[in-house]
C-alpha positions as CSV (number, residue, x, y, z in Angstrom):
1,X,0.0,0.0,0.0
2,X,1.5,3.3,-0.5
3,X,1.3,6.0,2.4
4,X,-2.2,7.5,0.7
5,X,-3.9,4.0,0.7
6,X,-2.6,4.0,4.4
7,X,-4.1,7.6,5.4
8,X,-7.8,6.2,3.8
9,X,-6.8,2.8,6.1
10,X,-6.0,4.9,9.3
11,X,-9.3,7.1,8.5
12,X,-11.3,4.6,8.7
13,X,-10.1,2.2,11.6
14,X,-10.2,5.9,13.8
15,X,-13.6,7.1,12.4
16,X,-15.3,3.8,13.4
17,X,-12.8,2.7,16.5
18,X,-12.9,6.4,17.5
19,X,-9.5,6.3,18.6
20,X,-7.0,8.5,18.6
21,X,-3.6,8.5,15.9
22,X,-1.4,7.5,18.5
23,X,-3.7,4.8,19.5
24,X,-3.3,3.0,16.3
25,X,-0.7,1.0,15.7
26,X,-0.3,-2.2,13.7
27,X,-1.1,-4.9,17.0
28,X,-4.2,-2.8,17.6
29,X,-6.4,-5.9,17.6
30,X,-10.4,-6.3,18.1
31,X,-9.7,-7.9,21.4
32,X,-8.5,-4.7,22.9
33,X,-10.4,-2.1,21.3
34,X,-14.1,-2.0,23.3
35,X,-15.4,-0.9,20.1
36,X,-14.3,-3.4,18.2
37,X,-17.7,-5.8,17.7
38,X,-18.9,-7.5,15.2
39,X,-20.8,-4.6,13.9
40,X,-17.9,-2.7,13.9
41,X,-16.2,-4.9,12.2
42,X,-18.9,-5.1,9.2
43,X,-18.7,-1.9,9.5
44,X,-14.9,-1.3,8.8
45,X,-14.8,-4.0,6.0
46,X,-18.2,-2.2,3.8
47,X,-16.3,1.3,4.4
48,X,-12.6,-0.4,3.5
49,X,-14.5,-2.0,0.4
50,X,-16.2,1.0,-0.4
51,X,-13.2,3.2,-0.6
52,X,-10.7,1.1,-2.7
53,X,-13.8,-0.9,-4.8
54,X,-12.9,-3.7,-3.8
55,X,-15.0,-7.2,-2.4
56,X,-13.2,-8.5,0.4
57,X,-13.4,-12.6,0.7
58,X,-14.8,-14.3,3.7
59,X,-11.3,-15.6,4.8
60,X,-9.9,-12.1,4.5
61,X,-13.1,-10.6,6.5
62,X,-12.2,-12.8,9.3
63,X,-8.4,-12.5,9.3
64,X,-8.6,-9.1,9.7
65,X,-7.7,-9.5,13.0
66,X,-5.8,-6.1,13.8
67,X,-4.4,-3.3,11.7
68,X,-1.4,-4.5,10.4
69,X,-3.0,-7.9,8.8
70,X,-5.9,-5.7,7.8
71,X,-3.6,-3.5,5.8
72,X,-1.2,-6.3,4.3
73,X,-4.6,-8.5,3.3
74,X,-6.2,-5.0,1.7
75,X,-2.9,-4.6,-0.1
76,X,-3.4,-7.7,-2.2
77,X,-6.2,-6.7,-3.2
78,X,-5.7,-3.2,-4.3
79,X,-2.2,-4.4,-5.7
C-alpha cells in the first residue's frame, strides 16, 4: 500500500474505532479495542470496500484480526 492508501486505512479504523492517531498501531487488535464488535467490524470491512472498490473474501473478512493484517490482506487486493 503506498502511504495515501494507508491515510484512507488509518481514517477509517479511527472514524469507526474512535480512537486516537497515536492509538493506532499495527497490533491494535479487536480484542482490545471495546469498540471493536462484530458490527464494527462489518462496519470497517463495507467502508474499506467502499473506498478502494474492492470485495473483500470471507477468509480475509475474518483475518482481519488487527491493523497490520488488515492492511497487508487490503494490499493484495488493491495491488
Amino acid at each position: 500500500m503506498n502511504e495515501d492508501q494507508i491515510k484512507i486505512m488509518r481514517a477509517i479504523f479511527r472514524e469507526e474505532l474512535s480512537i486516537s492517531e497515536e492509538e493506532l498501531v499495527d497490533s491494535t487488535a479487536y480484542n482490545e479495542i471495546e469498540a471493536w464488535d462484530s458490527l464494527t467490524h462489518l462496519k470497517l470491512v463495507s467502508r474499506i470496500e467502499e473506498a478502494f472498490s474492492i470485495e473483500l473474501e470471507v477468509d480475509d473478512i475474518i483475518g482481519m484480526e488487527n491493523f497490520g493484517k488488515a492492511k497487508d490482506i487490503v494490499g493484495r487486493y488493491i495491488g
